[in-house]
LUMZAZA-549812 format. One record per residue (C-alpha): x, y, z. Coordinates in steps of 0.001 Angstrom, whole numbers, plus 524288, in hexadecimal, padded with zeros to 5 digits. Layout:
LUMZAZA-549812
<atom><u>X</u><v>Y</v><w>Z</w></atom>
...
***
This chain:
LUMZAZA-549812
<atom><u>32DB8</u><v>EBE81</v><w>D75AC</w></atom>
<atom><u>334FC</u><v>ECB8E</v><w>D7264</w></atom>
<atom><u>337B2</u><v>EC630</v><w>D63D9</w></atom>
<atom><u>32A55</u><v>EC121</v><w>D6142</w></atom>
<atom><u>31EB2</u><v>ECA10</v><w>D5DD2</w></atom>
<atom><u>310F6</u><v>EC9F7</v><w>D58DC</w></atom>
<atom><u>30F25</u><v>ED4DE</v><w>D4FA0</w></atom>
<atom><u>30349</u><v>EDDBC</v><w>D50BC</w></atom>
<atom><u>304F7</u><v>EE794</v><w>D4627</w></atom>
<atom><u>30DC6</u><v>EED32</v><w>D3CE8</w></atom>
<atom><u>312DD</u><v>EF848</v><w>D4628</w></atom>
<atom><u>31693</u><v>EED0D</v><w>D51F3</w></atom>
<atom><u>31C9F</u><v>EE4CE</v><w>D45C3</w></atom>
<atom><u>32481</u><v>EEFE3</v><w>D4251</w></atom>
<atom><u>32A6E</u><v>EF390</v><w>D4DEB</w></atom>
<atom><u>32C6F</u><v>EE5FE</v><w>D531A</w></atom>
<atom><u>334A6</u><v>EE4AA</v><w>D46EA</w></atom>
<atom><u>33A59</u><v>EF186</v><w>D4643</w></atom>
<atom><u>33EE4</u><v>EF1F1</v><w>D5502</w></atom>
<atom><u>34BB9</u><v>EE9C7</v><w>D50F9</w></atom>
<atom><u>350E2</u><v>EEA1A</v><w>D445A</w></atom>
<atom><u>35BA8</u><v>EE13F</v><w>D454F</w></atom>
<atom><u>352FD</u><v>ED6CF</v><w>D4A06</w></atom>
<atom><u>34DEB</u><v>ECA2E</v><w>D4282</w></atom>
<atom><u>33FE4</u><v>EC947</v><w>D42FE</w></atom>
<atom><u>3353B</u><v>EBF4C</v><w>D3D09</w></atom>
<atom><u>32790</u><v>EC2F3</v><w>D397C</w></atom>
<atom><u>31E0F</u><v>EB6E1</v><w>D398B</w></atom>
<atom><u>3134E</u><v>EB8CC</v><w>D3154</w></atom>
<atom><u>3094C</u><v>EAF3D</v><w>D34A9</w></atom>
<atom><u>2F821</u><v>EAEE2</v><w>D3702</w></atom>
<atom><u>2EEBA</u><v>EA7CC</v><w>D3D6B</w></atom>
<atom><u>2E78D</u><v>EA06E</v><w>D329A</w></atom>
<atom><u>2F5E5</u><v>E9AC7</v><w>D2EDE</w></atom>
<atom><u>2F856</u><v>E8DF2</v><w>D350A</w></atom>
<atom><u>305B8</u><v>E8DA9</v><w>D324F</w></atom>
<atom><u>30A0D</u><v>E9BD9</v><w>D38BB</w></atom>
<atom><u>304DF</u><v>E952E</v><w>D456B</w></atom>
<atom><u>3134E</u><v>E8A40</v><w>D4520</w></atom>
<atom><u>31A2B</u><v>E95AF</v><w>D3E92</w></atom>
<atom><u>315F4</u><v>E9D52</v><w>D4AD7</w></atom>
<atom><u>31C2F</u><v>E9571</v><w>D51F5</w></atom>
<atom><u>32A13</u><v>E9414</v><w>D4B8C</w></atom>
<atom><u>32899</u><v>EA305</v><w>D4C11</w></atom>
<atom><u>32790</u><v>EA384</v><w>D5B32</w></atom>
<atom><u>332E8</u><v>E97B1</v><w>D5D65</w></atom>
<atom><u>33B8C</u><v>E9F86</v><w>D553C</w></atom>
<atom><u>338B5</u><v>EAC14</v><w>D5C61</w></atom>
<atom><u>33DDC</u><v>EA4AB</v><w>D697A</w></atom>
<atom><u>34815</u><v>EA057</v><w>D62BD</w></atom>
<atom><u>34CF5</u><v>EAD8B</v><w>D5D5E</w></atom>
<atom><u>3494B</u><v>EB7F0</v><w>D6518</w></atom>
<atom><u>3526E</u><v>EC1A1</v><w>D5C95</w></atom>
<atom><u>348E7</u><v>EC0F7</v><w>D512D</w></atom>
<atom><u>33C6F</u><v>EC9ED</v><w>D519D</w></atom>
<atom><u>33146</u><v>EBFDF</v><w>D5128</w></atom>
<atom><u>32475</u><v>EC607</v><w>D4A3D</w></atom>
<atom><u>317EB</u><v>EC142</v><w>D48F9</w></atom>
<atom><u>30DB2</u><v>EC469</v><w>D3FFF</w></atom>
<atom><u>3007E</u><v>EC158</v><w>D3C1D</w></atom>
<atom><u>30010</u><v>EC44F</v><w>D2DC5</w></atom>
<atom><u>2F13F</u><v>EC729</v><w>D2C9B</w></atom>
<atom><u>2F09C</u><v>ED16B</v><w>D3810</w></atom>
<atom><u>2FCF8</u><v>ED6C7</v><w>D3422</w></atom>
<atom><u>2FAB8</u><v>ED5B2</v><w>D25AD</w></atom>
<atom><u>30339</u><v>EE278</v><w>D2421</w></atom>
<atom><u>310BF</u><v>EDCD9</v><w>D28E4</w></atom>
<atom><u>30CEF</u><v>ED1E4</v><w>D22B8</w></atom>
<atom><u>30BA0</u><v>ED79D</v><w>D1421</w></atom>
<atom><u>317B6</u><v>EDEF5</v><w>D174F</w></atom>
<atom><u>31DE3</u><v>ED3A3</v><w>D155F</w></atom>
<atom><u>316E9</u><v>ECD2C</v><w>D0B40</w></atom>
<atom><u>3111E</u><v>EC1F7</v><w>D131E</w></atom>
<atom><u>30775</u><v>EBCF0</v><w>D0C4A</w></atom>
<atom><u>305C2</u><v>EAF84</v><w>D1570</w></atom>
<atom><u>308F3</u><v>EA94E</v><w>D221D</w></atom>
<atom><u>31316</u><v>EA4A6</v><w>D27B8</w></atom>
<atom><u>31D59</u><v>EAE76</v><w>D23DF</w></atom>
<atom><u>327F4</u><v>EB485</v><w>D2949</w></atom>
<atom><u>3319D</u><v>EBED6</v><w>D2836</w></atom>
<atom><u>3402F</u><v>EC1E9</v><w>D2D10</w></atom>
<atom><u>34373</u><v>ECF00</v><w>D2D88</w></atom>
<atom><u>34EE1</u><v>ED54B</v><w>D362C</w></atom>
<atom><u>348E8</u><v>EE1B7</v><w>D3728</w></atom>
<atom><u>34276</u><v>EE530</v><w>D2B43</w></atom>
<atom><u>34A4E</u><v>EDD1F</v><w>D21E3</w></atom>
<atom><u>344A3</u><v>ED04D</v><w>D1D00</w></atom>
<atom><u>34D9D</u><v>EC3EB</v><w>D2040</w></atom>
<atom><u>34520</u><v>EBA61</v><w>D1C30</w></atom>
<atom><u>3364C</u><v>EB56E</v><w>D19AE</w></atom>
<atom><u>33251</u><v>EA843</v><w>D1E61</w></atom>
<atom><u>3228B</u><v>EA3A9</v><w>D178B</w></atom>
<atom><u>31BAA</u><v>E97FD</v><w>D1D0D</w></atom>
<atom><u>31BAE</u><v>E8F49</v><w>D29BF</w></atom>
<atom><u>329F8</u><v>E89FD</v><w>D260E</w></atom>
<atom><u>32E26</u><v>E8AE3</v><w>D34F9</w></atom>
<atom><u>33B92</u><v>E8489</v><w>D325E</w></atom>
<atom><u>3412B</u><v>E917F</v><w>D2700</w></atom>
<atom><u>33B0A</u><v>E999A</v><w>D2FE3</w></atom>
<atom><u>3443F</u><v>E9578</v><w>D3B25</w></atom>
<atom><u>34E22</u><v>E94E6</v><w>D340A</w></atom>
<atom><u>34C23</u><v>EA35B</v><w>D2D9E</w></atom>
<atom><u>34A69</u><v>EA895</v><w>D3BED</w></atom>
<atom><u>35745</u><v>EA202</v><w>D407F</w></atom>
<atom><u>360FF</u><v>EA3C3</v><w>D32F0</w></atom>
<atom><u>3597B</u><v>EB674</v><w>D34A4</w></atom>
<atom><u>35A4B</u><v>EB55E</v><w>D43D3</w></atom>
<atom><u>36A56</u><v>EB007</v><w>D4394</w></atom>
<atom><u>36DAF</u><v>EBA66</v><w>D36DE</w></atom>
<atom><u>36EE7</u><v>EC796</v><w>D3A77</w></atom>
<atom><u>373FA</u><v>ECACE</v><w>D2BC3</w></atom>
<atom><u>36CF9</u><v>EC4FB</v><w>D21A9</w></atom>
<atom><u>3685C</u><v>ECB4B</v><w>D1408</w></atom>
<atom><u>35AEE</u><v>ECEFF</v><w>D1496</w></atom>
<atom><u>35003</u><v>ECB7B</v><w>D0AC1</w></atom>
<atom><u>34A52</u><v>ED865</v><w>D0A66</w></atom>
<atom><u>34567</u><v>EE45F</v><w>D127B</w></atom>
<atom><u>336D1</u><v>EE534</v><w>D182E</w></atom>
<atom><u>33427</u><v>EF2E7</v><w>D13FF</w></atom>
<atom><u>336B0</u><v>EEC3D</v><w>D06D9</w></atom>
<atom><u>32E4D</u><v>EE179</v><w>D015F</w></atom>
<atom><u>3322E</u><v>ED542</v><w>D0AAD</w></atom>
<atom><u>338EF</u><v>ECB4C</v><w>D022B</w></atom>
<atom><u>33274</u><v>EBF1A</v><w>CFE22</w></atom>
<atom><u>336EF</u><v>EB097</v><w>CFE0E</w></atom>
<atom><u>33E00</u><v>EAE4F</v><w>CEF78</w></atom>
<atom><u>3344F</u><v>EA7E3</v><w>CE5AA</w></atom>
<atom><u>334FC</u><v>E9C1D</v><w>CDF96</w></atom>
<atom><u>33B00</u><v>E9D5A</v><w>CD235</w></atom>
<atom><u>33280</u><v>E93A3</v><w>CCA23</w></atom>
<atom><u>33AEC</u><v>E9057</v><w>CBDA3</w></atom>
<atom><u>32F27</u><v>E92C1</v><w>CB4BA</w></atom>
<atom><u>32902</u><v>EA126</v><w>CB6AE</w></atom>
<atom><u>31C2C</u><v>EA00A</v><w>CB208</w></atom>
<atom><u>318AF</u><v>EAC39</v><w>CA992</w></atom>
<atom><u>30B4A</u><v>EB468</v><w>CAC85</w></atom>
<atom><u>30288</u><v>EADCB</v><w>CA3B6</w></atom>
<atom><u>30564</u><v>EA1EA</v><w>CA92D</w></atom>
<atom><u>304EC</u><v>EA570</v><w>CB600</w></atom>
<atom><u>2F8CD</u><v>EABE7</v><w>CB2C8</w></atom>
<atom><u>2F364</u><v>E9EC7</v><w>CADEB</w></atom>
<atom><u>2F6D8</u><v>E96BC</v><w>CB8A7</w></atom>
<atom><u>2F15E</u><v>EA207</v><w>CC302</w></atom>
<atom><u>2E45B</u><v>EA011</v><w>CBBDF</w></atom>
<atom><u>2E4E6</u><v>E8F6A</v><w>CBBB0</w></atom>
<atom><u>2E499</u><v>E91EA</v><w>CCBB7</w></atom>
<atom><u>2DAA5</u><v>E9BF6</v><w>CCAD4</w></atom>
<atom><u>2D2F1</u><v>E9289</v><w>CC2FD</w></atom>
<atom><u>2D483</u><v>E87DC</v><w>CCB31</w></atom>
<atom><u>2C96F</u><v>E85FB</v><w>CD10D</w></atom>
<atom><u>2BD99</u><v>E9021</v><w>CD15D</w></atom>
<atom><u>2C12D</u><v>E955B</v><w>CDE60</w></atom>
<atom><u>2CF19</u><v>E9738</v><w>CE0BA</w></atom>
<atom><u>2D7A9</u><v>E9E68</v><w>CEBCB</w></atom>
<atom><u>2E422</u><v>EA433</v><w>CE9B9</w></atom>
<atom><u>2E9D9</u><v>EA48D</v><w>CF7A7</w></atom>
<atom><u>2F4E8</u><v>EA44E</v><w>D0152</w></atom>
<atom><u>2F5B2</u><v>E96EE</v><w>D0698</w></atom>
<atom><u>2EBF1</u><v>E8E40</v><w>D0685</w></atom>
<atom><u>2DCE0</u><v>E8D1B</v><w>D0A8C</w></atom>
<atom><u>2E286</u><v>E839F</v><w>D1638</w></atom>
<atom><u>2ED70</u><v>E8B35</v><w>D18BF</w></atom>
<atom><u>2ECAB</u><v>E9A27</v><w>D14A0</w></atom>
<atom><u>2F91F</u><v>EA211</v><w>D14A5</w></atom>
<atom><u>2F1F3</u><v>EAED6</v><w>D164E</w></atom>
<atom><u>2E4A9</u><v>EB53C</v><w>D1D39</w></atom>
<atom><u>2DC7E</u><v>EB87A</v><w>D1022</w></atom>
<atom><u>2E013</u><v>EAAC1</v><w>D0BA0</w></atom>
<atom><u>2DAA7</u><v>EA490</v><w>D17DD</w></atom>
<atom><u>2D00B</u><v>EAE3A</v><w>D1790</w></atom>
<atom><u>2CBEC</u><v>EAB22</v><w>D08BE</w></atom>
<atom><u>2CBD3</u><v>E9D80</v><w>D0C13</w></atom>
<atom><u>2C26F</u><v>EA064</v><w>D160A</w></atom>
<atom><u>2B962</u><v>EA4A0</v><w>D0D3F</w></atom>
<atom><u>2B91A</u><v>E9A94</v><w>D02CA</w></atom>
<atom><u>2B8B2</u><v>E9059</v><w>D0D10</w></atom>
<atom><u>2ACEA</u><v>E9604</v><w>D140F</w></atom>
<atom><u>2A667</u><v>E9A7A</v><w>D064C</w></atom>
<atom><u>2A836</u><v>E8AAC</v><w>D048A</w></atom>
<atom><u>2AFF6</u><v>E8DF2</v><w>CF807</w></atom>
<atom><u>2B978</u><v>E8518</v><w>CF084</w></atom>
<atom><u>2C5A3</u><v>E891A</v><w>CEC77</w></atom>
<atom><u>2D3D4</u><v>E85E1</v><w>CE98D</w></atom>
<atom><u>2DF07</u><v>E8F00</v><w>CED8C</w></atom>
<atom><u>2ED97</u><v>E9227</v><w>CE901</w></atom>
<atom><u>2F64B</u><v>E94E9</v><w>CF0DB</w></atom>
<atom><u>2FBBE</u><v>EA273</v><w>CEBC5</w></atom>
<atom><u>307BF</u><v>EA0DC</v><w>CF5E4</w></atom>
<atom><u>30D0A</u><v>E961C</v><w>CEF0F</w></atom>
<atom><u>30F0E</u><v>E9BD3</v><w>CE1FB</w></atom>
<atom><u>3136C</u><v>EAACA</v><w>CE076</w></atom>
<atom><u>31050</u><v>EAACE</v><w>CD14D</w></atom>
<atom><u>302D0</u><v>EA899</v><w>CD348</w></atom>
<atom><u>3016B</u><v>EB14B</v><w>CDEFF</w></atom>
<atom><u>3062F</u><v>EBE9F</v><w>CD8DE</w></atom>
<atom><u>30126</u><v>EB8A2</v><w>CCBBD</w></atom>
<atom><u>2F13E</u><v>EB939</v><w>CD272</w></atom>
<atom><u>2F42E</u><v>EC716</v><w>CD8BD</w></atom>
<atom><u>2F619</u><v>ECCB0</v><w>CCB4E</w></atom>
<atom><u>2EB33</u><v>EC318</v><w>CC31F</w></atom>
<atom><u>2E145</u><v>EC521</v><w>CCCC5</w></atom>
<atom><u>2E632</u><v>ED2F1</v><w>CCF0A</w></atom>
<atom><u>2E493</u><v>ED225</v><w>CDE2A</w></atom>
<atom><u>2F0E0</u><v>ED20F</v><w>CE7A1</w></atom>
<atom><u>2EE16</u><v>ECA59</v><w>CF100</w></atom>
<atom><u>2E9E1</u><v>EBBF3</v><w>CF579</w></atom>
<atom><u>2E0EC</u><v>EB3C2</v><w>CF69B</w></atom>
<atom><u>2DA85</u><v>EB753</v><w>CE99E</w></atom>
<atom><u>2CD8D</u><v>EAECE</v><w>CE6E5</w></atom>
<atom><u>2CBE8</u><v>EA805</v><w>CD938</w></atom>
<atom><u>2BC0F</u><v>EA372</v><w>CD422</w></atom>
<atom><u>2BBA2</u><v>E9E35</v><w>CC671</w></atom>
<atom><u>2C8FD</u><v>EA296</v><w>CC2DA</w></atom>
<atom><u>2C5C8</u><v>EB30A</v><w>CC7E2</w></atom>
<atom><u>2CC03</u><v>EB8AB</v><w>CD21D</w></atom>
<atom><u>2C2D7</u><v>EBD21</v><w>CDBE8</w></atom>
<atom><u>2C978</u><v>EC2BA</v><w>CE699</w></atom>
<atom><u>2D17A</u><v>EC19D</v><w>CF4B5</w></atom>
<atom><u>2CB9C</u><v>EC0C8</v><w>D00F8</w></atom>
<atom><u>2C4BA</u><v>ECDB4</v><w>D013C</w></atom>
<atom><u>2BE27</u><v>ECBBD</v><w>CF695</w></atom>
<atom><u>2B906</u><v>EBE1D</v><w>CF846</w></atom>
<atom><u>2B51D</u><v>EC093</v><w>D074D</w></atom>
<atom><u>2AD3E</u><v>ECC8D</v><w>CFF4A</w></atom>
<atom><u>2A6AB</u><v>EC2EB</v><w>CF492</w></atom>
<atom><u>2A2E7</u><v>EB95A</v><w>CFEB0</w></atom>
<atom><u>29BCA</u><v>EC338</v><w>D073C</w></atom>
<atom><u>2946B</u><v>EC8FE</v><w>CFB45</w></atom>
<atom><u>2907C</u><v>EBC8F</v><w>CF634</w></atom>
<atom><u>29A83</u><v>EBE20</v><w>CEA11</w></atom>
<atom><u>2A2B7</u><v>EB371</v><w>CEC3E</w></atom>
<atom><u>29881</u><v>EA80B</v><w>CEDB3</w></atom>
<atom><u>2934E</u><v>EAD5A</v><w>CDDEB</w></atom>
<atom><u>2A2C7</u><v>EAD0A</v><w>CDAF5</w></atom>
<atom><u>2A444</u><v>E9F7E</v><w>CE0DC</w></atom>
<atom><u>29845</u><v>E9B57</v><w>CD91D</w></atom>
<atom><u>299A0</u><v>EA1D0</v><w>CCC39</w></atom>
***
């Protein structure tokens, strides 16, 4: 269909979205490994038929991990309305049914305030306000209860059963096949604790692997260990 594209690189992204700046467009974020982008898929391709206005864009966020960071997703399913280059509106997760109804309320609106501009940092879902901030020591404190938690633990995006990115899949990997124990947290689920690691552990990105309470490294660095034998003297220390 004229409205419904694979993308294959940054340049065919940008002029597929650049051709028509008037237009409402979705980008589907989605990967392989992800179970739930294959139903999501699917929505994605009804709603295409069903709107052939909108500009229908799909990407795989590991190959095209460069539109992806440009707009900070950091896991799968995820979607973005733009009309032209202006963000609308960001949809995360398999939840078919706001999707739906995002595409129809963007597709119907031809004025609407936008969140923010993509040559700008793309505007995030509002945070939960918690009515208690907890204050840096004790944030500290309860980053290093989960670090302690057991004496190999993953911080991660998703879940060993259901990763929400690549490197968390691909850590996984490893531990399984190294025949390694290990509980996980979710970093996802809790925004404190994720920027909280990035500046304890003083490394920016996930997953980040915990033995005995020490931060050892992301995925780099543990595929690294295991091929030098470090990481079986780690494990065993």
């Amino acid at each position: 269909m004229a409205n419904y594209h694979q993308v294959t690189s940054p340049p065919h992204f940008q002029q597929l979205l650049s051709a028509d700046l008037a237009r409402v467009s979705l980008i589907n974020f989605w990967a392989d490994f992800a179970q739930p982008c294959k139903q999501m898929n699917e929505v994605v391709f009804e709603l295409s038929k069903k709107y052939p206005a909108v500009l229908f864009l799909q990407v795989e966020a590991e190959s095209q991990s460069e539109i992806a960071e440009s707009f900070d997703v950091d896991a799968v399913p995820s979607f973005i309305i733009l009309r032209g280059h202006t963000l609308l509106d960001r949809i995360s997760g398999a939840n078919a049914q706001a999707l739906t109804a995002a595409v129809a309320r963007h597709a119907a609106s031809p004025s609407i305030n936008p969140l923010s501009k993509t040559d700008l940092a793309p505007a995030k879902a509002a945070d939960v306000v918690s009515e208690k901030k907890e204050t840096p020591e004790e944030l500290e404190k309860r980053m290093r209860g989960l670090m302690n938690k057991s004496k190999v633990v993953l911080f991660m995006k998703g879940s060993p059963d259901a990763p929400r990115c690549g490197f968390s899949r691909r850590i996984t990997g490893l531990l399984k096949d190294q025949n390694v124990e290990f509980t996980h947290f979710d970093i996802l689920s809790d925004e404190d604790v994720r920027q909280g690691l990035k500046k304890l552990n003083d490394w920016p990105t996930f997953p980040q692997l915990i033995i005995n309470g020490e931060f050892v490294g992301g995925l780099d660095i543990v595929q690294e260990m295991i091929d030098n034998g470090e990481f079986a003297d780690a494990i065993n220390a």
